[in-house]
C-alpha positions in Angstrom: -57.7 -29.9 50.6 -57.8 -30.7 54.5 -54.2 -31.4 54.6 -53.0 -28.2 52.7 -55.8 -26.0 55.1 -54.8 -27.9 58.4 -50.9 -27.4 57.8 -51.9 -23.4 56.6 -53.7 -23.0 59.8 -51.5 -23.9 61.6 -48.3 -22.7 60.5 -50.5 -19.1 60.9 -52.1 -19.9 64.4 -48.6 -20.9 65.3 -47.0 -17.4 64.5 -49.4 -15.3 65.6 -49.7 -17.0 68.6 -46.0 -17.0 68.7 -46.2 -13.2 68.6 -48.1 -13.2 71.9 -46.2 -15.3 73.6 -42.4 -13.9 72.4 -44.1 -9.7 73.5 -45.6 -11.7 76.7 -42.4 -12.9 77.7 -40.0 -9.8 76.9 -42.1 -7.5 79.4 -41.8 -10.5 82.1 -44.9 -11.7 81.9 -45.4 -15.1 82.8 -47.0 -17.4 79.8 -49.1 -20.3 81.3 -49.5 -22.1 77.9 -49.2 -22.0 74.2 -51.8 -23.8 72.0 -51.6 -24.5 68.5 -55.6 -25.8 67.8 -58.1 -26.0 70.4 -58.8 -28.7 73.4 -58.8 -31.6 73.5 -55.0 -31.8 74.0 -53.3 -34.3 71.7 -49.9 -33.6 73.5 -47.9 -31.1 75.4 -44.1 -30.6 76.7 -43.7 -28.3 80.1 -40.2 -26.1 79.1 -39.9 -23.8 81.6 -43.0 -22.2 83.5 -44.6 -22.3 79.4 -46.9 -25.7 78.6 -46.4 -25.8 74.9 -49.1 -28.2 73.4 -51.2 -29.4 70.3 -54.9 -29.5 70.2 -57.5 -31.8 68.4 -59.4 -29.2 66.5 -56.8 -27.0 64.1 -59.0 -24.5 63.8 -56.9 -21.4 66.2 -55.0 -21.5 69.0 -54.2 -19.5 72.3 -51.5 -18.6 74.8 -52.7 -18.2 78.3 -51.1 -15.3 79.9 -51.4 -15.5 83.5 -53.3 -12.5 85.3 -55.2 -11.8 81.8 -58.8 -12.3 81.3 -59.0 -14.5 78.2 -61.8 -16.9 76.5 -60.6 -19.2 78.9 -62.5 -17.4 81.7 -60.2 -18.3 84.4 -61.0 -15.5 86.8 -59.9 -17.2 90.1 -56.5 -14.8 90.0 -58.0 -11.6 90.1 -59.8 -12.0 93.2 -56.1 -11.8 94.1 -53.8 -8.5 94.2 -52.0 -8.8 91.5 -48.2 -10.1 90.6 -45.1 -8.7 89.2 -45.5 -11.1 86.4 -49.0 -11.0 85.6 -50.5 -8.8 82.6 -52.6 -6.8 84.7 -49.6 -5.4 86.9 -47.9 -4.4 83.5 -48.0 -0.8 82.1 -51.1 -0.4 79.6 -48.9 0.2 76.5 -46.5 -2.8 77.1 -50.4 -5.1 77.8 -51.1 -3.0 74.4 -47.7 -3.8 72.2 -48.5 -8.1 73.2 -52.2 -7.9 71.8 -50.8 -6.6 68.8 -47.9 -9.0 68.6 -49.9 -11.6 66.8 -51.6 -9.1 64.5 -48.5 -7.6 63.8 -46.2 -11.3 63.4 -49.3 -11.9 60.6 -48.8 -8.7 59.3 -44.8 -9.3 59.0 -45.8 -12.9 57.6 -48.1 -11.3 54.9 -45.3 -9.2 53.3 -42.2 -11.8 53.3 -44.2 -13.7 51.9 -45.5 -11.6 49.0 -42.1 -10.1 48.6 -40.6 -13.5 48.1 -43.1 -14.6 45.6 -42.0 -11.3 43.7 -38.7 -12.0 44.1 -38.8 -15.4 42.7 -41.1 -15.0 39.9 -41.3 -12.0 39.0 -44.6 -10.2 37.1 -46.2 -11.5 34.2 -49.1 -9.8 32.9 -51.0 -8.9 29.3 -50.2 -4.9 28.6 -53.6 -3.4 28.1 -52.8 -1.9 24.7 -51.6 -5.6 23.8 -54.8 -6.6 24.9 -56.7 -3.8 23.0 -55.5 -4.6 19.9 -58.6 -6.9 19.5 -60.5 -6.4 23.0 -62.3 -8.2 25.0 -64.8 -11.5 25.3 -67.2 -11.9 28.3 -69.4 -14.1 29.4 -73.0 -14.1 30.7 -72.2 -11.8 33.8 -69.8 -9.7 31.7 -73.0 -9.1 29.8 -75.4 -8.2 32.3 -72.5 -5.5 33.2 -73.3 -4.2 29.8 -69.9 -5.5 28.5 -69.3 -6.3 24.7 -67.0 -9.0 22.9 -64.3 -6.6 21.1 -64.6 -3.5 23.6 -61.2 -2.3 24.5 -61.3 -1.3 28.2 -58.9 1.7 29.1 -59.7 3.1 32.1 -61.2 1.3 35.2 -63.2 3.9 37.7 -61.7 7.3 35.4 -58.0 5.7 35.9 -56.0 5.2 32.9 -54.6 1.2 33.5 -51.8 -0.5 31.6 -52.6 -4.0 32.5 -55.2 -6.1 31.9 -55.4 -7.9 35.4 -56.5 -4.1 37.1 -59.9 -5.2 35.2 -60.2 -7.5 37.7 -58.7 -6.2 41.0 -61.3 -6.7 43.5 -60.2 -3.1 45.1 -61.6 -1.5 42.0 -64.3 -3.2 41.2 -65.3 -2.5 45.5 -64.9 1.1 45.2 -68.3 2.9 44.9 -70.0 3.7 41.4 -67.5 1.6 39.8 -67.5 1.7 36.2 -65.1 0.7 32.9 -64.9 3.2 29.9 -64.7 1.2 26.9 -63.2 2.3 23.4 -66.2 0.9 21.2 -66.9 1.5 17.4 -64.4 4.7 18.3 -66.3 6.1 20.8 -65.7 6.3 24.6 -67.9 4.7 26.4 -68.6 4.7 30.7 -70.1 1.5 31.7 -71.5 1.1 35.1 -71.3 -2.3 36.9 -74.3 -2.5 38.6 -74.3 -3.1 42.6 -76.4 -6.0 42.6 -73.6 -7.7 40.4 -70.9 -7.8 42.7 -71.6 -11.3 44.4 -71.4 -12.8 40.8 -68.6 -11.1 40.5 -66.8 -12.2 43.6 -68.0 -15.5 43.1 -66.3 -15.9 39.6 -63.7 -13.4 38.2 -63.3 -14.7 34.8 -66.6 -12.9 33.3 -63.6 -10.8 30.7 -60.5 -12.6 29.0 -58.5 -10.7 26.1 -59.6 -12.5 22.9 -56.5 -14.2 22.4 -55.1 -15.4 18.8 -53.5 -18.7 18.4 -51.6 -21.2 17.1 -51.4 -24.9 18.3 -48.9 -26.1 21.1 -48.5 -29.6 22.2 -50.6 -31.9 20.8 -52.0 -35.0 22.8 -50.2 -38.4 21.8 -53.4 -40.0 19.9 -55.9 -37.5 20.3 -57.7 -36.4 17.3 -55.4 -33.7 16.6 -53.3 -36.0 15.9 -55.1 -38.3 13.7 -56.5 -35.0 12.0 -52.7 -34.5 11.1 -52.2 -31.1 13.0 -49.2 -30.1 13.8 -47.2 -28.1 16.1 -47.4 -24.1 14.9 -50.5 -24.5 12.5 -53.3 -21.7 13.0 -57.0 -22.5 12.6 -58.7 -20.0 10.7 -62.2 -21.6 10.1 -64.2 -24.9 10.9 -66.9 -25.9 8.7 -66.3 -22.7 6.7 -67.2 -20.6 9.0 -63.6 -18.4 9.6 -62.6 -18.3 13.4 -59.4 -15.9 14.6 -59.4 -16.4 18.6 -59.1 -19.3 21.1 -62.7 -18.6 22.8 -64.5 -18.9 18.8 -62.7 -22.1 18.9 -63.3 -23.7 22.2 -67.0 -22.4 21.7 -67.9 -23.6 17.9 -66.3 -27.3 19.1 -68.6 -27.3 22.9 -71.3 -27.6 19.6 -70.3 -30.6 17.9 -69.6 -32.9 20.8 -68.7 -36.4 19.6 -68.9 -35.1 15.8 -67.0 -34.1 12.6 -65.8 -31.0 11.5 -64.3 -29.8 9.1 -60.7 -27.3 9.4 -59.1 -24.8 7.5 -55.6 -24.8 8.7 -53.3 -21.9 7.9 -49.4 -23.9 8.3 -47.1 -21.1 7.3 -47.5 -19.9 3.6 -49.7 -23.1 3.0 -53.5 -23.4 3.3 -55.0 -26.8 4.6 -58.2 -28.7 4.8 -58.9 -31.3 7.3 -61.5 -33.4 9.4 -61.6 -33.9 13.1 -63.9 -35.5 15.1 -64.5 -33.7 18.6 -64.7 -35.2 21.7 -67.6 -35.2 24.2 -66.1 -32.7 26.4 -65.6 -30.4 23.3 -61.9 -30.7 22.9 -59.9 -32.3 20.5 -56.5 -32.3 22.3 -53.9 -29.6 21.7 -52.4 -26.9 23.9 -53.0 -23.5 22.6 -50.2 -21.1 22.4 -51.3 -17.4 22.9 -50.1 -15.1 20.1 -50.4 -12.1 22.4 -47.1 -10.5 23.7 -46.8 -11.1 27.3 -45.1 -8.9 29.7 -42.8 -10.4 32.3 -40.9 -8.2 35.0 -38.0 -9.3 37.4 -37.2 -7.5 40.3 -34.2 -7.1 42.8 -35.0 -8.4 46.8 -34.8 -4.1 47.1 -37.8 -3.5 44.6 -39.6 -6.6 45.6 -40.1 -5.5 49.2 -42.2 -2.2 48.1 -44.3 -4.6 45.7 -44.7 -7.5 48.1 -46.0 -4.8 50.8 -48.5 -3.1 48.3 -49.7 -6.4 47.7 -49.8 -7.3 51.0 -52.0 -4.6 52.5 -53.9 -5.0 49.0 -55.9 -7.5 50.8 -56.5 -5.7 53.5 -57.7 -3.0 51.5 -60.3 -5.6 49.9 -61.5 -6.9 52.8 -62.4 -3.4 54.4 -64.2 -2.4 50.9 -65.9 -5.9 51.1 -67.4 -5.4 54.8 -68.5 -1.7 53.8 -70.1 -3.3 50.9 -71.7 -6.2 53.2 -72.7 -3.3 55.9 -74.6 -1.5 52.7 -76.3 -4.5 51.8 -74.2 -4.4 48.1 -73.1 -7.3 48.9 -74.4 -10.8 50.2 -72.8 -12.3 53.4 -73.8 -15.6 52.8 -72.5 -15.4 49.6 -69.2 -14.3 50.4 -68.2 -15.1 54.1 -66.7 -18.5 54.3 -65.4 -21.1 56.8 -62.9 -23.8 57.0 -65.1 -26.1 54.1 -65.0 -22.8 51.9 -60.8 -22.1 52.6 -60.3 -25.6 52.1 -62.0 -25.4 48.5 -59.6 -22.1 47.8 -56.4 -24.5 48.1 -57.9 -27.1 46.0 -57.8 -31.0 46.1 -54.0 -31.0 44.5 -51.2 -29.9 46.0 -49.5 -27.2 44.5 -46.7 -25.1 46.2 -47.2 -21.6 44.6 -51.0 -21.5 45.3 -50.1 -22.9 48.9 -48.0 -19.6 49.9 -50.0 -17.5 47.9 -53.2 -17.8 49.6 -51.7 -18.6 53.0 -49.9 -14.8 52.4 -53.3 -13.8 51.8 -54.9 -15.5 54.7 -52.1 -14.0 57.0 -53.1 -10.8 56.0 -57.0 -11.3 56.2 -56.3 -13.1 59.9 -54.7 -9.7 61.0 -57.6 -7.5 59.7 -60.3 -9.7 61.2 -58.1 -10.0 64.6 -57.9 -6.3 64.7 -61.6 -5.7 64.7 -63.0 -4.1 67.4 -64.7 -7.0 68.9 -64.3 -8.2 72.6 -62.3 -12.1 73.0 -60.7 -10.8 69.8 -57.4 -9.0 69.8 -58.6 -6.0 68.3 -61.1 -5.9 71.8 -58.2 -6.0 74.0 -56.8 -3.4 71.9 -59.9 -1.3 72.1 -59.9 -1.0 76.3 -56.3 -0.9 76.7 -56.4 2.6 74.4 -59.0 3.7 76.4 -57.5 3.0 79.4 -53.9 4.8 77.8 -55.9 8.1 76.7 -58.2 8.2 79.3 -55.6 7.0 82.2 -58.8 4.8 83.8 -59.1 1.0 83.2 -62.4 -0.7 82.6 -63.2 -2.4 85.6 -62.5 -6.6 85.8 -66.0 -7.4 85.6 -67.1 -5.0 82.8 -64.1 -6.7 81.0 -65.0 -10.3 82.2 -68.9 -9.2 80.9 -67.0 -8.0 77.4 -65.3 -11.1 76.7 -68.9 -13.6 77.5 -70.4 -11.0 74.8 -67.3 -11.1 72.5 -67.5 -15.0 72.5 -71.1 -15.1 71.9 -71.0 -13.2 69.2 -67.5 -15.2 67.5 -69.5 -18.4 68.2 -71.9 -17.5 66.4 -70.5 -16.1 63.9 -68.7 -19.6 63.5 -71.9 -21.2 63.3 -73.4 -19.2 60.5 -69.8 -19.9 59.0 -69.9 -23.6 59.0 -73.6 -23.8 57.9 -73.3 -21.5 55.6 -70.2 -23.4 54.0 -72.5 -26.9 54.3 -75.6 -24.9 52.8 -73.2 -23.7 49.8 -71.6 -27.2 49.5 -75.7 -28.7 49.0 -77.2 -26.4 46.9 
């Protein structure tokens, strides 16, 4: 997990940083360093009047502009008039386009990214009149939504959807007064989800899967499938007579009879068959199930990927700004759903796997632009704040209000990081 979150960090810090530093350096400003993680300095190479180094804690990174009031709070220079290369003597707009050039390299980053996971794999989904020909199962927070096993959801918030992962989408279920209608016993029904939900909700998003009908896959070299006699394509239709149709019935009757008989009626083509099987303590008995549900699978051209891999893209931004609303409104718990380094590092998971690596860091590329956009002094989006005030009004804030901003601005991202790691630990405990 460290490894996959240090090398995704980094490979992010590095680019967005890199975004400074290239916009720094085409306006003829003079770039003192470049940082990937934060002091102590491991190493650094001098190339031209640019120190390019690596820190000890992989956790950011910075450039160091000269003539720029920064979290370093190197002031000395602007006692000074200033120089041709410094920021300050730059035009506001061109000191405007290098605080977005990370925001905006993260930005760029978000969509390749997503447009070449398109491109590569595709779309595979469950159709939701696929899924509606038997409905739905939930679990315990899928009930409390008011959720029942067989509804068959068609419309999420009034919209008619035509897959079953827009049950999910966190930008739906984020939107105010969001609500499923449900075909059930022939009637449409509107089911609220209730605010006080969500954080169960964004903490885990399988409370619906389709009931899915099945026949056996793979079968584990001497599990007890095997030694029951089952065979690849055979269908189980009931254990201990009680007649079972979907995967979930299975998985749940067997969690009951851990370490213990039963007895299975096997459907294996035309043919009808009885057998035993003793189930293991986890509740399994070893056999892949193979979904009888028609899957939907779209390839797309690089041209129709780059529209999908965008929409996806600013998806997540779109999520994030429904999630602070919904934080702001209470909704929401922050503790619940902010997370630091520990809880990012969870996210990749202890194995690697090179899919889920680019997909979340696309993600985190595009949630590092949003939360560097803010409006919050020592971020970007703070520099970005004065320098269009300074553009629309034609007056700059003076060096010391800015200098006074930026204390305030790291105060508050200190402490912020605080709460973060703590709140990670707290999680991690209890």
């Amino acid at each position: 997990m460290a490894a996959q979150l240090i090398l995704g960090l980094s490979i992010l810090v590095g680019l967005h940083e890199m975004g400074h530093l290239l916009a720094a350096k085409a306006f003829g400003m003079r770039v003192e360093k470049f940082s990937i993680g934060f002091p102590p300095k491991i190493f650094g190479i001098q190339w031209g009047e640019t120190e390019y180094s690596l820190g000890a804690l992989p956790l950011g990174g910075f450039v160091k502009i000269s003539g720029m009031i920064d979290e370093s709070m190197d002031t000395e220079q602007l006692a000074k008039a200033p120089e041709p290369y410094e920021f300050r003597a730059k035009p506001a707009w061109q000191r405007l386009i290098v605080m977005m050039g990370g925001i905006i390299v993260n930005v760029i980053t978000g969509i390749v990214i997503f447009t070449a996971l398109v491109y590569m794999r595709g779309e595979t989904y469950y159709p939701i009149q696929e899924v509606n020909r038997y409905g739905i199962t939930i679990n315990e927070i899928g009930q409390e939504i008011g959720l029942r096993k067989g509804d068959k959801v068609i419309k999420v918030n009034g919209k008619n959807i035509s897959k079953f992962e827009e049950l999910l989408d966190p930008n739906n279920l984020l939107e105010s007064d969001s609500y499923y209608t449900v075909l059930r016993e022939g009637k449409e029904v509107n089911i609220a989800i209730p605010a006080g939900i969500l954080d169960k909700i964004t903490e885990t998003r399988n409370f619906v899967e389709p009931l899915l009908p099945f026949d056996i896959g793979n079968i584990q070299e001497g599990s007890p499938a095997e030694q029951a006699g089952l065979k690849k394509g055979d269908q189980i239709v009931a254990i201990n007579d009680q007649k079972v149709q979907f995967l979930q019935e299975v998985q749940e009757i067997f969690k009951t009879f851990p370490a213990q008989n039963v007895k299975l009626g096997i459907k294996r083509g035309e043919e009808n068959i009885e057998t035993s099987v003793k189930v293991r303590e986890n509740g399994t008995i070893g056999f892949e199930a193979n979904t009888l549900l028609n899957i939907a699978h779209s390839d797309y051209s690089l041209w129709e990927s780059v529209p999908k891999g965008t929409s996806s893209a600013f998806g997540v931004v779109a999520t994030n700004v429904k999630a602070f609303g919904k934080m702001f409104s209470g909704d929401v718990s922050v503790s619940k759903n902010l997370s630091g380094p520990i809880g990012i590092a969870k996210i990749f998971g202890g194995t690697w796997n090179w899919l889920r690596f680019w997909t979340i860091l696309a993600m985190l590329s595009m949630v590092l632009a949003f939360m560097n956009f803010l409006p919050i002094p020592a971020l970007d989006g703070g520099h970005v704040m004065f320098l269009t005030y300074e553009i629309i009004s034609g007056k700059a804030p003076s060096d010391r209000f800015l200098e006074n901003a930026q204390k305030v601005g790291m105060a508050l991202l200190l402490g912020l990081m605080v709460f973060a790691f703590g709140n990670d630990i707290y999680k991690a405990l209890f």
